[in-house]
N, C-alpha and C positions, 0 to 999 in steps of 0.2 A: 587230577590236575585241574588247576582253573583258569581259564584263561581271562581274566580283565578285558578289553576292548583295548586295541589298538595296542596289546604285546605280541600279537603274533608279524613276523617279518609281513610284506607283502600285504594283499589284501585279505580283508577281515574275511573269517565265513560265515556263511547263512546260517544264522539259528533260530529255531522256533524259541519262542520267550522262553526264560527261565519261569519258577516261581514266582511271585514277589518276594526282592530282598536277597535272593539268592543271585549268585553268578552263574553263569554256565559252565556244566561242567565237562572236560574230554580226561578219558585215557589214552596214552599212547605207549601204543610196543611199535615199533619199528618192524614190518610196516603200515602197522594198521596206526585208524584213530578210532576210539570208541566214543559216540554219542554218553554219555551218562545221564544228561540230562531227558534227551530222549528215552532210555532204558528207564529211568525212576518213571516218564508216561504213561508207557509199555506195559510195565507192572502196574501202575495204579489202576489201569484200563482192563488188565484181566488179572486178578488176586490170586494170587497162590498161599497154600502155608509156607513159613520160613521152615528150611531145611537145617538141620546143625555140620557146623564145619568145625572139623579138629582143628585145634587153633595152632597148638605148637607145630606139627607137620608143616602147615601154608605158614606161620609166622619164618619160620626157617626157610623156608622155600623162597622167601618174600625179602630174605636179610633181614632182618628184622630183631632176630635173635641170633647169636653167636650158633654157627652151623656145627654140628660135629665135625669133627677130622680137623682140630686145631685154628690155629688166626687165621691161616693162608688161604681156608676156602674162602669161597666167592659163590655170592648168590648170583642168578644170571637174571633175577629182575628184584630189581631193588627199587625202593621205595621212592626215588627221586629228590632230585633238589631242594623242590619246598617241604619234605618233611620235617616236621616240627613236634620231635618229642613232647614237648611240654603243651605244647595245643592236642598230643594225639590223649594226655591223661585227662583231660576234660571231656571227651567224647561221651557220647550217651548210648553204652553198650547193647541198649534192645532196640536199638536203631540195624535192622539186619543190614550186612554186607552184598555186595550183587556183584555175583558169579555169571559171568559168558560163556558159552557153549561152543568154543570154537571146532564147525565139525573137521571130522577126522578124513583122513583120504584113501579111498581107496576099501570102504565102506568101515572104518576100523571109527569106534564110537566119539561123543564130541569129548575135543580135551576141556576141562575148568580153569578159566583164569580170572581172578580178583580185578575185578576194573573201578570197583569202588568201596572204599574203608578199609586202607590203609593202617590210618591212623587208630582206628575200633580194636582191629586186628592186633595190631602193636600194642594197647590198653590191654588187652586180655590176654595177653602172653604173658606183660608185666605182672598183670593180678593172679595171673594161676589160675584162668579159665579154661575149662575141657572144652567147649565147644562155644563158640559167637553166632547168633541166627545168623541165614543166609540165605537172600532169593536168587532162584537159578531159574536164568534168561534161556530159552528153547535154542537150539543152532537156527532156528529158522531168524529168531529173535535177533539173537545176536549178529548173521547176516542182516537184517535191519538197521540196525546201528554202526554198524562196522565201516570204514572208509579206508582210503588207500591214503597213508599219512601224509604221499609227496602230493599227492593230487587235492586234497581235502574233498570235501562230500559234495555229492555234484548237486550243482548249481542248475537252477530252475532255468529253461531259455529267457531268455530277453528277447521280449515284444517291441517293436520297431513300432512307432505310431504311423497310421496309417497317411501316406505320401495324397497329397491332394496338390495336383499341377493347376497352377494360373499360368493363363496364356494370356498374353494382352491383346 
């Protein structure tokens, strides 16, 4: 998801700069928001190999593809509003996906959720790809990035300038 300046309702949030040329970018499952822009940092700052992700499993998973068990299923996260099939067939497939680590509770392992490449995702299901690279963000990681979607990501205090009384 990307948010332009000045389309979120209310006050803007705190972002560290994008790239140049690039926008910031978030995902949002209700009720988190994920940093994406911070997560591509994240990973730039400590490298991993891309991992492969089967593509038609998460494209189905994702809506993406018509799901088994006829028209009436329903994916339960789907691709959002601004997806744009014909923008997702231009995508540049060795550009990897990144995968969140949302941990589990109750010590039960972290689950995987696609927070960026959608649209990749979508391209390689269309072409008949077994697998799309894929960088996977630590739970610690992904705690990093993560925010509470109603609160947005907390905000730095605000310094009061220092009060200097004149007396006459």
């Amino acid at each position: 998801m990307r948010t332009p300046a000045g389309r979120r309702g209310g006050s803007t949030l705190p972002r560290p700069p994008a790239p140049a040329g690039k926008p910031h970018q978030w995902f949002v499952l209700r009720p988190w928001l994920f940093d994406v822009t911070a997560a591509t940092g994240l990973l730039r700052a400590a490298p991993r190999p891309a991992q492969p992700l089967p593509v038609m499993p998460w494209a189905r998973a994702y809506g993406l593809l018509p799901a088994p068990g006829g028209p009436h299923a329903v994916s339960l996260i789907g691709p959002g509003p601004d997806f744009d099939p014909e923008y997702a067939m231009g995508t540049d497939l060795d550009e990897p996906v990144i995968i969140a680590s949302i941990p589990g509770s109750g010590g039960e392992p972290p689950v995987p959720l696609l927070i960026d490449g959608c649209h990749r995702l979508y391209k390689a299901a269309r072409l008949g790809r077994e697998h799309q690279p894929s960088l996977v963000l630590t739970a610690a990681e992904t705690l990093a990035i993560r925010h509470d979607a109603i609160l947005g990501p907390a905000r730095p205090p605000r310094r009061r300038p220092a009060r200097t009384e004149s007396r006459p």
